[in-house]
C-alpha positions as a Python dict, from the first residue, in 0.01 Angstrom:
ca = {
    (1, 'X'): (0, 0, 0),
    (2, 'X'): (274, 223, 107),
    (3, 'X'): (444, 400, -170),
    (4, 'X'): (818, 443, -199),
    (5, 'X'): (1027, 783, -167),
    (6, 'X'): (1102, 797, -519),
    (7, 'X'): (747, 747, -608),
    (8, 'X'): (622, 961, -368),
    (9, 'X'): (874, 1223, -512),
    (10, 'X'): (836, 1135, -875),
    (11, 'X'): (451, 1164, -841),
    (12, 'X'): (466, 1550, -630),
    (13, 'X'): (706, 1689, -956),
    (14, 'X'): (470, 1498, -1191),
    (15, 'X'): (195, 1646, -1071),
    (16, 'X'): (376, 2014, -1125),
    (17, 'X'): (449, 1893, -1454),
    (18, 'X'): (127, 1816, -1558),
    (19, 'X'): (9, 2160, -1400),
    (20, 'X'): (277, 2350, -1573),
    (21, 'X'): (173, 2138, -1936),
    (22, 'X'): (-220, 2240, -1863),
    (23, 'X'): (-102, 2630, -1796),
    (24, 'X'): (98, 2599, -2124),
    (25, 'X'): (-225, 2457, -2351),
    (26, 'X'): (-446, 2663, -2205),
    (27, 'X'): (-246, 2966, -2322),
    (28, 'X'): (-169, 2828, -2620),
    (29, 'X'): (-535, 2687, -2668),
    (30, 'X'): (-686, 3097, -2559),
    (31, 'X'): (-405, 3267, -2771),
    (32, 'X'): (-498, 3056, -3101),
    (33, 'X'): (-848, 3192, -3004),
    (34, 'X'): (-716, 3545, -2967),
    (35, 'X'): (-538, 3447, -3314),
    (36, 'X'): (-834, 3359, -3473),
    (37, 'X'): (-1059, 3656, -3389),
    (38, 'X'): (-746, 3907, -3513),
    (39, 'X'): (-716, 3744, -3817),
    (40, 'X'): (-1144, 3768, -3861),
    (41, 'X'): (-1114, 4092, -3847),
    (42, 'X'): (-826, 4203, -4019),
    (43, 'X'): (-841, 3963, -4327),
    (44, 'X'): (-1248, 3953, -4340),
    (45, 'X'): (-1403, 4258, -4211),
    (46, 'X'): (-1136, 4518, -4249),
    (47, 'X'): (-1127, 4462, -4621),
    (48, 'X'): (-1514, 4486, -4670),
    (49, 'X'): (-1516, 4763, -4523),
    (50, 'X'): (-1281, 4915, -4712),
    (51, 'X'): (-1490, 4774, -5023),
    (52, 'X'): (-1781, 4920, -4907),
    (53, 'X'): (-1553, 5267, -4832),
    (54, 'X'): (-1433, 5280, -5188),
    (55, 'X'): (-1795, 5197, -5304),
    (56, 'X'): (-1882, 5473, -5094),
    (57, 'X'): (-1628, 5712, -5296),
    (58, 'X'): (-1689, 5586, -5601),
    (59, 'X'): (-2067, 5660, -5558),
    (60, 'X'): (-2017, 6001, -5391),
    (61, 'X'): (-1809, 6067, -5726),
    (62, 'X'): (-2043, 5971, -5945),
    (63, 'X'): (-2377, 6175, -5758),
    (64, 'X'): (-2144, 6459, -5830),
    (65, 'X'): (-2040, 6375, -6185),
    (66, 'X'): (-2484, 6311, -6222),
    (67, 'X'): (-2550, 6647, -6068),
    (68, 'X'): (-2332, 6826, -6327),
    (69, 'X'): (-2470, 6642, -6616),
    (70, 'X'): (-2812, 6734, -6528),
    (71, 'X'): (-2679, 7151, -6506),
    (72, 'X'): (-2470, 7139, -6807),
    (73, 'X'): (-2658, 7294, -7105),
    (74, 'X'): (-2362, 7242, -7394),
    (75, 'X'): (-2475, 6939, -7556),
    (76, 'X'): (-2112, 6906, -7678),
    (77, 'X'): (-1999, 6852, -7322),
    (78, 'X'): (-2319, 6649, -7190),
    (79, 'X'): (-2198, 6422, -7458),
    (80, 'X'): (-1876, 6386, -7321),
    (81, 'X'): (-1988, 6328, -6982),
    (82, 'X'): (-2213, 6076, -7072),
    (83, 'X'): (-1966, 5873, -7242),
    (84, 'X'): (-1744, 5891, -6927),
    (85, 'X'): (-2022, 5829, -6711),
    (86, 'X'): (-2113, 5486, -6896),
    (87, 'X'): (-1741, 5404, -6990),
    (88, 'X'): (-1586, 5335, -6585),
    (89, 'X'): (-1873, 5409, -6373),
    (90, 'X'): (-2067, 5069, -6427),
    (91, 'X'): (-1754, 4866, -6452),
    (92, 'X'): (-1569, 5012, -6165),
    (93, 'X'): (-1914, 4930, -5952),
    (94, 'X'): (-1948, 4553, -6094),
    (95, 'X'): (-1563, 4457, -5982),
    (96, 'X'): (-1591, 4606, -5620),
    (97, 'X'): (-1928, 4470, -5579),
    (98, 'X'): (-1818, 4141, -5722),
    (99, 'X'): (-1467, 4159, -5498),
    (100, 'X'): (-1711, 4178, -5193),
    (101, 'X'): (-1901, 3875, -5262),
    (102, 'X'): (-1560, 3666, -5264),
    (103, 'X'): (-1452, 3881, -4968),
    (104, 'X'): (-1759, 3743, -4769),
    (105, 'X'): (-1692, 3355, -4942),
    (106, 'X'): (-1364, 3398, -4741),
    (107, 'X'): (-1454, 3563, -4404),
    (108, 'X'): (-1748, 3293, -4362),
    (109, 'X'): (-1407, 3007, -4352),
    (110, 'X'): (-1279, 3215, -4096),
    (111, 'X'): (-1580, 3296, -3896),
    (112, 'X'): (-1749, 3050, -3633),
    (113, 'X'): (-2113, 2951, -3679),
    (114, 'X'): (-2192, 3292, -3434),
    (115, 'X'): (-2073, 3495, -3735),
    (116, 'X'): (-2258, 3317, -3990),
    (117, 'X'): (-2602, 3492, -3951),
    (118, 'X'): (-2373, 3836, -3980),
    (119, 'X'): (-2226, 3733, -4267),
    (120, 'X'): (-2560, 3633, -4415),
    (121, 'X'): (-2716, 4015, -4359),
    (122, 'X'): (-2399, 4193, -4566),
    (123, 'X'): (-2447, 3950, -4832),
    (124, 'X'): (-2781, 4005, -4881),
    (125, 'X'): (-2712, 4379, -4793),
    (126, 'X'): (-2427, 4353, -5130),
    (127, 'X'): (-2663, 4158, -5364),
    (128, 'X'): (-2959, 4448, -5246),
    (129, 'X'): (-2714, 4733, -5391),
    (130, 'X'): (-2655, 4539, -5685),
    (131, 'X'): (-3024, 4532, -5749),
    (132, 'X'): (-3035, 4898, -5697),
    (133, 'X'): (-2756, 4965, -5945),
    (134, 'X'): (-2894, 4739, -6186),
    (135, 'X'): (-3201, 4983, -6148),
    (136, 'X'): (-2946, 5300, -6168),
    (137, 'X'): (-2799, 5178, -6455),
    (138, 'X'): (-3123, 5147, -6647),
    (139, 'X'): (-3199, 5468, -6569),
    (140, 'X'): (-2939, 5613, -6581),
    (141, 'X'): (-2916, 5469, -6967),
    (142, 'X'): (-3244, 5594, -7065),
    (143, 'X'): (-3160, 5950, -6910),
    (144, 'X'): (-2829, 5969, -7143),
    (145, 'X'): (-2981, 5841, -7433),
    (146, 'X'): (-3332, 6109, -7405),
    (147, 'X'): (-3017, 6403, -7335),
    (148, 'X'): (-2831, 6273, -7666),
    (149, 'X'): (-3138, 6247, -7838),
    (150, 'X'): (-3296, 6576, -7681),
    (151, 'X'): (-2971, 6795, -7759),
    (152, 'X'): (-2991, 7097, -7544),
    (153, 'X'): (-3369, 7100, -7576),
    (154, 'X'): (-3590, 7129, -7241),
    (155, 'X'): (-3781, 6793, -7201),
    (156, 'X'): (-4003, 6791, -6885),
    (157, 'X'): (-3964, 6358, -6909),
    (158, 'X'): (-3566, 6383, -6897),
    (159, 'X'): (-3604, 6599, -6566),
    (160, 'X'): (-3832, 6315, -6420),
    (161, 'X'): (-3607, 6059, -6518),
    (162, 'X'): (-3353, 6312, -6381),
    (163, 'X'): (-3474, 6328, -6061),
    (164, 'X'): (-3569, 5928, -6015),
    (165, 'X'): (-3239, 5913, -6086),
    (166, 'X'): (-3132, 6127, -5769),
    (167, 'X'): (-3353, 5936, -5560),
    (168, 'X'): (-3205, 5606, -5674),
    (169, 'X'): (-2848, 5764, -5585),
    (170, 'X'): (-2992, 5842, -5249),
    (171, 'X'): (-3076, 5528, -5166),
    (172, 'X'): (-2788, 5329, -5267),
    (173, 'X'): (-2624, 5585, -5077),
    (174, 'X'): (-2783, 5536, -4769),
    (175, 'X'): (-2762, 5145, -4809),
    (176, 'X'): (-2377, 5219, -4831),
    (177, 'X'): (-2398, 5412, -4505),
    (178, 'X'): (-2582, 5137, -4358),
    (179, 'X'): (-2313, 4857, -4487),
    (180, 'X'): (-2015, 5072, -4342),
    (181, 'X'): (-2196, 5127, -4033),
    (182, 'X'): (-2227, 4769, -3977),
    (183, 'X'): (-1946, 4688, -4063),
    (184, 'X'): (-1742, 4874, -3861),
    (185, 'X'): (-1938, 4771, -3560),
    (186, 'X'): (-1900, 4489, -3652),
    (187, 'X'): (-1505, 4513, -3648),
    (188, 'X'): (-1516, 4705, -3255),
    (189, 'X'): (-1738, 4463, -3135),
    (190, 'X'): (-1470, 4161, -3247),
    (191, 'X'): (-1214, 4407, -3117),
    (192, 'X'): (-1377, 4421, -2773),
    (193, 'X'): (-1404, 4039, -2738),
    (194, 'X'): (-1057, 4002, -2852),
    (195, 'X'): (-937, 4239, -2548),
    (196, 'X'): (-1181, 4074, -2310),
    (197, 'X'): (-1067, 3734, -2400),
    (198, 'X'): (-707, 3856, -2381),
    (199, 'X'): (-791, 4018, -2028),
    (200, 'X'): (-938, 3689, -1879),
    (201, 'X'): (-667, 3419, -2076),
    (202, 'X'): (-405, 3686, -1849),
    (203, 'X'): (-562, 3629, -1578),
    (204, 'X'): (-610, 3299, -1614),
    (205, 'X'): (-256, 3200, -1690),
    (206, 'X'): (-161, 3386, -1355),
    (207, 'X'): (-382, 3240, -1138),
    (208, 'X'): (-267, 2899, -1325),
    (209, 'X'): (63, 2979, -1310),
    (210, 'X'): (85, 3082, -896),
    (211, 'X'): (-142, 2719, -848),
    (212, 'X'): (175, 2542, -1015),
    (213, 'X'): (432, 2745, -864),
    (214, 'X'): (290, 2666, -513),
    (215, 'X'): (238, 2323, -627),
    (216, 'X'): (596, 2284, -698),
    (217, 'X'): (686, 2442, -353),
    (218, 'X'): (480, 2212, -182),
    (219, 'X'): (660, 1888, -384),
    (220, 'X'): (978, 2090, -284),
    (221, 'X'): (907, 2080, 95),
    (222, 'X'): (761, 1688, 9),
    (223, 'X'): (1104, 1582, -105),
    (224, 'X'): (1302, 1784, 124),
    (225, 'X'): (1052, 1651, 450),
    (226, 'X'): (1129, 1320, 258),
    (227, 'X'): (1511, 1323, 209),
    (228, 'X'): (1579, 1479, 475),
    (229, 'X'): (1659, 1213, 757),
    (230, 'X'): (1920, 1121, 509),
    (231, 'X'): (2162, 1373, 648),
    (232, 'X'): (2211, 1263, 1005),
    (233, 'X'): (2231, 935, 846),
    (234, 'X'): (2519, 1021, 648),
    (235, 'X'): (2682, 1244, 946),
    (236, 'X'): (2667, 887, 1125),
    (237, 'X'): (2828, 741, 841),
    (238, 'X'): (3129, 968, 851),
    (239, 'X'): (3139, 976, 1217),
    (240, 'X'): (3160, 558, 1168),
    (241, 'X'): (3425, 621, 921),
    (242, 'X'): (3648, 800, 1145),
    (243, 'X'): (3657, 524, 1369),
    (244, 'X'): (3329, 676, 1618),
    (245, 'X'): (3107, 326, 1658),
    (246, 'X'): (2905, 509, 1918),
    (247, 'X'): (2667, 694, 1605),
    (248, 'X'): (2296, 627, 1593),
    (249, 'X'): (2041, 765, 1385),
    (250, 'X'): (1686, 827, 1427),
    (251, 'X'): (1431, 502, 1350),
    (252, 'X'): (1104, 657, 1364),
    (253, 'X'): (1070, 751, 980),
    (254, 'X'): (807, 502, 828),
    (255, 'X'): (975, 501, 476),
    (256, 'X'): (1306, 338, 321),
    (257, 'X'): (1519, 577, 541),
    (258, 'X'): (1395, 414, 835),
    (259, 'X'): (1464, 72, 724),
    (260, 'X'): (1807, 177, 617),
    (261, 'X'): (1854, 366, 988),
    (262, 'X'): (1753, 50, 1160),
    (263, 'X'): (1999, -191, 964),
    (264, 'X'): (2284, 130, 998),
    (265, 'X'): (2216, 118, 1408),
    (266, 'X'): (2261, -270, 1397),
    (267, 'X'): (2560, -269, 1141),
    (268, 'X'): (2703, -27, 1438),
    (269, 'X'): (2611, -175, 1734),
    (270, 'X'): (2808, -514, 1536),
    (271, 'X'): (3071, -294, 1483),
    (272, 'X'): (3126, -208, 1865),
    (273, 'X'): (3103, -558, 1981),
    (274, 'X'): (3392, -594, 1670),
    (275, 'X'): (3567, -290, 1816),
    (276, 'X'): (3588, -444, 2141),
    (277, 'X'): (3696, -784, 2045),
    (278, 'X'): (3978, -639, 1875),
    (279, 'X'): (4068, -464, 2132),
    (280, 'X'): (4069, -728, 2408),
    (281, 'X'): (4237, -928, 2159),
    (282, 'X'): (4490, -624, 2077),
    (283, 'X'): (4507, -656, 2461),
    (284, 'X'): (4635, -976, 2502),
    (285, 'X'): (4837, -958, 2207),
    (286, 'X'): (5036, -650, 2378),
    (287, 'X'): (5061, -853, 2677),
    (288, 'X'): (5177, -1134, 2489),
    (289, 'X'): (5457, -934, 2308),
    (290, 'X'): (5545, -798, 2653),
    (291, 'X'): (5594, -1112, 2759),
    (292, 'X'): (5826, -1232, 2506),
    (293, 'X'): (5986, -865, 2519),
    (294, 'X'): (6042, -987, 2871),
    (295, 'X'): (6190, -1267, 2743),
    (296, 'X'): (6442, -1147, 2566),
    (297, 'X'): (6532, -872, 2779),
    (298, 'X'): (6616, -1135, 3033),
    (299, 'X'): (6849, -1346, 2752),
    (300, 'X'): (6948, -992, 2664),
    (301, 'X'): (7056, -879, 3065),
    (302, 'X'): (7210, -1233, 3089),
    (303, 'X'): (7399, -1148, 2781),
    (304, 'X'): (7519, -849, 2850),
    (305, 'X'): (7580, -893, 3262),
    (306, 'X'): (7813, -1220, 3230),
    (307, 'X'): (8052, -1037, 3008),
    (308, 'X'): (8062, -735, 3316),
    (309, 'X'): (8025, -1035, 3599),
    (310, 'X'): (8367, -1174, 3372),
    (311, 'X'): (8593, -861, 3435),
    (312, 'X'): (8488, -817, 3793),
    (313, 'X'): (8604, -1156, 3866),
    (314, 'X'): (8876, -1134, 3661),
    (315, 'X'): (8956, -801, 3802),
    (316, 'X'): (8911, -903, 4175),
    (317, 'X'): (9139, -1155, 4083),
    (318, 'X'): (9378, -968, 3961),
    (319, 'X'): (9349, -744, 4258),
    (320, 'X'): (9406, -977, 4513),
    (321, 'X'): (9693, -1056, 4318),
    (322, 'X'): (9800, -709, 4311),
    (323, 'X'): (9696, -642, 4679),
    (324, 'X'): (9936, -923, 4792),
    (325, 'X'): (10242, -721, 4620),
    (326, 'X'): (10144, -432, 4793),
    (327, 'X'): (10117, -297, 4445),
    (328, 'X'): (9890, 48, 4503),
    (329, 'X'): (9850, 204, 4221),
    (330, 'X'): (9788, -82, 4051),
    (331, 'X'): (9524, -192, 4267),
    (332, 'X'): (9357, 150, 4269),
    (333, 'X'): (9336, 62, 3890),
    (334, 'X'): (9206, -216, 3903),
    (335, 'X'): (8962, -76, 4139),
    (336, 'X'): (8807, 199, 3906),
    (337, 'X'): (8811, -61, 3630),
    (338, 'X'): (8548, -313, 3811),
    (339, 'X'): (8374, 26, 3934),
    (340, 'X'): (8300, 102, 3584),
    (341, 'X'): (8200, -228, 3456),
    (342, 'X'): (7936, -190, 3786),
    (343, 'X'): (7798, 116, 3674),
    (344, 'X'): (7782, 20, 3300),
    (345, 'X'): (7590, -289, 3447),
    (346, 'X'): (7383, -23, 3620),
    (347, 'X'): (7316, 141, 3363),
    (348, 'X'): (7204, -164, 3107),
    (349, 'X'): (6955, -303, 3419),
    (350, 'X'): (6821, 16, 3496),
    (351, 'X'): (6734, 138, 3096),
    (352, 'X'): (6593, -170, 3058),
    (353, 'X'): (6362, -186, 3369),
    (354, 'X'): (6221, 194, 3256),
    (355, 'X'): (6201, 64, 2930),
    (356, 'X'): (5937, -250, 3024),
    (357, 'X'): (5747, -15, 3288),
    (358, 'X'): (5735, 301, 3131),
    (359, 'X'): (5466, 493, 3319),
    (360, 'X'): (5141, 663, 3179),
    (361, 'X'): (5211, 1017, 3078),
    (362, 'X'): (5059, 1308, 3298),
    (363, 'X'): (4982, 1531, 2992),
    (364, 'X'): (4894, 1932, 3056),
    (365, 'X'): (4980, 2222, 2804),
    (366, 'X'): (5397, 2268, 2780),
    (367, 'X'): (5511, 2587, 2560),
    (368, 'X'): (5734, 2324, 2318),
    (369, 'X'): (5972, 2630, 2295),
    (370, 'X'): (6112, 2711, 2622),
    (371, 'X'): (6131, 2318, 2707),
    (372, 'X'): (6369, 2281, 2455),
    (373, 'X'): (6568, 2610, 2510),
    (374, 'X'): (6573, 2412, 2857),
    (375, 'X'): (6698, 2087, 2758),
    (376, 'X'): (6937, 2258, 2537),
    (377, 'X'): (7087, 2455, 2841),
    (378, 'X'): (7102, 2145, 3031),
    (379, 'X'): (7341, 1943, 2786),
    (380, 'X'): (7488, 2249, 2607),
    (381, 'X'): (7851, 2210, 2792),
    (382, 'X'): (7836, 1857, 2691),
    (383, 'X'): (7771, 1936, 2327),
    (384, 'X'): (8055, 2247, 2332),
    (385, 'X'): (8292, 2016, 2457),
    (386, 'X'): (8202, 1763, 2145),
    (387, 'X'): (8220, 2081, 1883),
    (388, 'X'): (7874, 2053, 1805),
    (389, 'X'): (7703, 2368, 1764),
    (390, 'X'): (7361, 2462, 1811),
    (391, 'X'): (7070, 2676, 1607),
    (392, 'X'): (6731, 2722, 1723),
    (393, 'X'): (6436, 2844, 1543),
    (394, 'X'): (6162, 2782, 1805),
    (395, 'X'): (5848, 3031, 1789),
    (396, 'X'): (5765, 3125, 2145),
    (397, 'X'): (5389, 3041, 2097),
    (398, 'X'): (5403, 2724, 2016),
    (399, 'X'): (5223, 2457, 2281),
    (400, 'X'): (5154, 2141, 2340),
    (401, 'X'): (4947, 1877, 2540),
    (402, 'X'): (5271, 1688, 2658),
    (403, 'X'): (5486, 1549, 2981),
    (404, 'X'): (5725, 1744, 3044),
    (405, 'X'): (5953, 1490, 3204),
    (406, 'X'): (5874, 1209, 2918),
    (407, 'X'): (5947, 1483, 2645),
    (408, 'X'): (6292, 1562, 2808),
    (409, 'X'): (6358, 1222, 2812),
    (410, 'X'): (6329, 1127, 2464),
    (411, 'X'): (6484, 1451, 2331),
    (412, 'X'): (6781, 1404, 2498),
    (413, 'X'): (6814, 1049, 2379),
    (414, 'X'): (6772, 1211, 2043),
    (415, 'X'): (7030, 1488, 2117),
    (416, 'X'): (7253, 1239, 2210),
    (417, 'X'): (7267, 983, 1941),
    (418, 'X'): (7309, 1303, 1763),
    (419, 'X'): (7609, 1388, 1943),
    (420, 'X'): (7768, 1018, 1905),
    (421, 'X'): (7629, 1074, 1540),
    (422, 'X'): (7874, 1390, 1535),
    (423, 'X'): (8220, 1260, 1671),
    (424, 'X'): (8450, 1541, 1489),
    (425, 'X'): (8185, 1780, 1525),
    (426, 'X'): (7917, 1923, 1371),
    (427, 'X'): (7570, 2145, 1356),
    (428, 'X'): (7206, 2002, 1595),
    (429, 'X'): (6912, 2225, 1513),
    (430, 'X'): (6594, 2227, 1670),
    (431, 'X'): (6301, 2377, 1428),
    (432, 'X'): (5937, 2376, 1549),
    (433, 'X'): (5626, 2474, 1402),
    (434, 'X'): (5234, 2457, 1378),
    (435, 'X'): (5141, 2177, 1150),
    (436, 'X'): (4778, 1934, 1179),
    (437, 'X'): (4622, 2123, 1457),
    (438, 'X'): (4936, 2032, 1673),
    (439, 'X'): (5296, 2089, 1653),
    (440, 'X'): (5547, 1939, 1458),
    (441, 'X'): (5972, 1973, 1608),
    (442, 'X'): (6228, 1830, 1375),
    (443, 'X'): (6579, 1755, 1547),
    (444, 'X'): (6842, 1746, 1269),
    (445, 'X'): (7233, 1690, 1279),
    (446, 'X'): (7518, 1689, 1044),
    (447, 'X'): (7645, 1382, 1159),
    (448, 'X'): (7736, 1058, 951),
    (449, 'X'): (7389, 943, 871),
    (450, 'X'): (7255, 599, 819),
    (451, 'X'): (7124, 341, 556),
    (452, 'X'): (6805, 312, 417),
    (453, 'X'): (6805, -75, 625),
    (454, 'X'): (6947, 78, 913),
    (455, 'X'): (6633, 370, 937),
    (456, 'X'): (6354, 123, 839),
    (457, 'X'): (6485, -118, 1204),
    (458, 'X'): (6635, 143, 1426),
    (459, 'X'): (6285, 178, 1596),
    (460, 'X'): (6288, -187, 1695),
    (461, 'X'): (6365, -317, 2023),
    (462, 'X'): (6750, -421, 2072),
    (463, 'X'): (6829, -290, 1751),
    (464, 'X'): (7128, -74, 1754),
    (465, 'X'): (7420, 0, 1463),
    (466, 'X'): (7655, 109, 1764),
    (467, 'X'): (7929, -121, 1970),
    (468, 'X'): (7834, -111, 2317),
    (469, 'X'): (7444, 35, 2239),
    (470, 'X'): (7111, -180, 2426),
    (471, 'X'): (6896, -77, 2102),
    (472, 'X'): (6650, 79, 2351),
    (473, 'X'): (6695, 446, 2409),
    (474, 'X'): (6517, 517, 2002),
    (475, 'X'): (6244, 253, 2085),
    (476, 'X'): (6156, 400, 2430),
    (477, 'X'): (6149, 760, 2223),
    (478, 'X'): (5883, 655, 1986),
    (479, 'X'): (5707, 502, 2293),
    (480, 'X'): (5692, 790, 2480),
    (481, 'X'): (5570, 1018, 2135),
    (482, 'X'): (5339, 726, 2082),
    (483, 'X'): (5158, 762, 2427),
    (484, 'X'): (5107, 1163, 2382),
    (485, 'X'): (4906, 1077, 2148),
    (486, 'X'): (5173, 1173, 1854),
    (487, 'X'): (5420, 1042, 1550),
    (488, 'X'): (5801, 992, 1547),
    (489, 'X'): (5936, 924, 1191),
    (490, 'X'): (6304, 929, 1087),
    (491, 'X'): (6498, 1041, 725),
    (492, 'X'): (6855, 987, 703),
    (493, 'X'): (7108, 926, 453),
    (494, 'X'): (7503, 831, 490),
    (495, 'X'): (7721, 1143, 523),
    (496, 'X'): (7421, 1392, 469),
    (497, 'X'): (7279, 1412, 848),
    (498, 'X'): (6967, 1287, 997),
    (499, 'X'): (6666, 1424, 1085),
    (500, 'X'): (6358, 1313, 1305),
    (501, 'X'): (6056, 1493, 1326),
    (502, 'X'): (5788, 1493, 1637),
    (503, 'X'): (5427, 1505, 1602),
    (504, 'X'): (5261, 1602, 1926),
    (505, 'X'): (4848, 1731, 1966),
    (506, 'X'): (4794, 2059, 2087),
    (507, 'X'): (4731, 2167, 2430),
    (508, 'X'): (4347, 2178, 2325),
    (509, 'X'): (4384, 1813, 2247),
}
């Protein structure tokens, strides 16, 4: 069973999870041990040992307080001292001996079983010294009451009883020792383990943590090995998207991606056969509309020769008339009026024969500057003579992947609908400049302007707003734009000018 990328993926950052979780407990899990042998020692052992060091004082006190009893010789003052001595001594003993039996009730509910046996030895070590005192005080009772009764007098039995009473003190003294000694080894030895334990859970978590961090590197690398034929897959995408049918992507992944590559490669190798349907049927609907363009550039020529083919025969008519009355200047009249309704007829058949075979441009890199200063050269006594003047603000950098015989063309159709735009005169300014990779030229005049009807049709075939216009010379512009590759668009408005701007590629294009 193969398992899916999102599995695959979910179960590499599941498995760093679950690493991650088990380096977490652990720590937790070591420092709650950690936890547990601080708080041994500083709520069970530190306090019996400082019960055992006050015991220790208190006792130290009291051999003191016994050796000066013993030397005093005043009976007055043995008095005294005795009463002290059996007033806090015993009492004082009892509560801290008493405070250490609850103290080792407690540290045997915070102690493991390995303490237990520990605990067991001070608590038999505690009850031992209150044997012994129970001995001292007994003693130490029939000593003061022999001195009371004695008064001053020498008694060789009180200096016995004396001196068992030393050697009692000794003992519980060195049973004190002993419990302090313990337990403070006790306390260094818990210390120790603590700091061990600490030293291993470190290392421990390290060496847990680096297994999860490379863990999580190697799901990283997984996922990325996993996601990554996804990118020339979406590269193709975009590449379709921008009209490229010719992407492919790589088929060899065993996973979803490769499923999804295979079906992309089909949906693109449909999507060229589509392409070049379309465009055989784009094709023959071209040809088609050339054909009816044909059509009615023939009704169109018909049109527009019979009304010249009417004057000439009128004319010649006229001039036979005219030649029979050895009229001259009359005829010579009549002469230049049938030449120019020739040439006029010239003119119609041959802008309408470069309008239905307009040739394939021979593109190469034109600076869109100096063509212009060119053109503008070229017509520039024409335009003087209409009162039209000129400005230019043409960078000299600017190129262009263009024809230069096309280009000149279709300005000067431009420049001179301008100038029939302009017939009292006006302002034509040429402005270029870098715009979409290419270059962008915007011919504007001051001239009358058209309406918003007009501008949406004045691209069309045949279309013209002016009396004795074919409709052709703004069509055969945009065709000539079109085939570089490039946009023609047109704003106008009545009495506020027109402008049209030209789109062309660069000359890397």
């Amino acid at each position: 069973m193969r398992l899916s990328i999102a599995t695959r993926i979910f179960l590499g950052f599941a498995a760093v999870l679950c690493v991650f979780g088990a380096v977490s407990s652990f720590a937790v899990w070591r420092m709650h041990a950690i936890g547990e042998e601080i708080r041994l020692v500083s709520e069970g052992y530190l306090p019996l040992t400082k019960v055992a060091a006050q015991l220790e004082t208190f006792h130290k006190n009291k051999q003191r307080d016994t050796d000066r009893l013993l030397e005093e010789k005043d009976p007055r003052t043995q008095r005294i001292l005795i009463k002290l001595a059996r007033l806090y001594f015993p009492r004082i003993v009892r509560e801290k001996l008493g405070q250490g039996q609850l103290l080792v009730t407690e540290t045997r509910r915070l102690a493991g079983d390995g303490e237990q046996l520990f605990l067991d030895q001070i608590e038999k070590q505690l009850t031992e010294l209150g044997a012994e005192y129970d001995r001292y005080d007994a003693n130490a009772d029939a000593l003061f009451a022999g001195l009371e009764q004695a008064d001053g007098a020498a008694d060789p039995a009180l200096e016995e009883r004396g001196r068992e009473l030393k050697r009692i003190e000794r003992r519980i003294d060195r049973s004190l020792k002993l419990l302090s000694h313990a337990l403070e080894g006790r306390i260094q030895e818990r210390v120790r383990e603590a700091q061990a334990q600490e030293r291993s859970s470190s290392w421990a978590i390290v060496g847990f943590s680096i297994g999860a961090i490379v863990l999580g590197i190697a799901a990283t690398i997984l996922s990325q090995r996993l996601l990554a034929p996804i990118r020339p897959l979406t590269e193709a995408a975009v590449r379709i998207g921008r009209g490229d049918y010719s992407a492919e992507v790589p088929t060899s992944v065993a996973n979803e991606v490769g499923v999804l590559a295979r079906e992309f490669n089909q949906m693109a190798a449909s999507l060229r056969a589509r392409e070049r349907e379309l465009q055989e049927k784009q094709e023959a609907l071209v040809r088609a509309e050339k054909l009816a363009t044909v059509g009615r550039m023939a009704a169109q020529i018909t049109h527009e020769i019979r009304n010249p083919l009417s004057s000439i025969g009128l004319n010649t008519e006229l001039l036979a008339e005219e030649i029979g009355s050895q009229d001259e200047a009359e005829a010579r009249r009549l002469c230049s009026a049938i030449a120019r309704e020739v040439d006029r007829l010239t003119e119609i058949t041959e802008e309408y024969l470069h309008f239905a075979r307009l040739p394939k441009p021979q593109r190469a890199a034109e600076n869109v500057g100096e063509l212009v200063r060119d053109l503008v050269a070229f017509v520039k006594p024409e335009l003087e003579a209409a009162g039209i003047g000129v400005e230019l603000d043409l960078p000299g950098d600017l190129e262009a992947s263009l024809d230069e015989n096309q280009i000149r063309q279709a300005l000067l159709n431009l420049v001179r609908n301008a100038r029939e735009a302009m017939p009292g005169g006006g302002t034509l300014r040429f402005a270029a400049q870098p715009a979409g990779g290419g270059v962008e030229l915007r011919v504007s005049d001051t001239g009358m302007g058209m309406r918003a009807e007009d501008v949406a049709r004045i691209f069309d075939p045949f279309y013209t707003t002016k009396e004795r216009g074919t409709g052709l010379g703004l069509s055969l512009t945009q065709q000539i734009v079109a085939q570089h590759g490039g946009t023609l668009r047109c704003e106008s408005a009545l009495q506020q000018g027109t402008t049209f701007t030209l789109h062309f590629p660069g000359a890397s294009v």
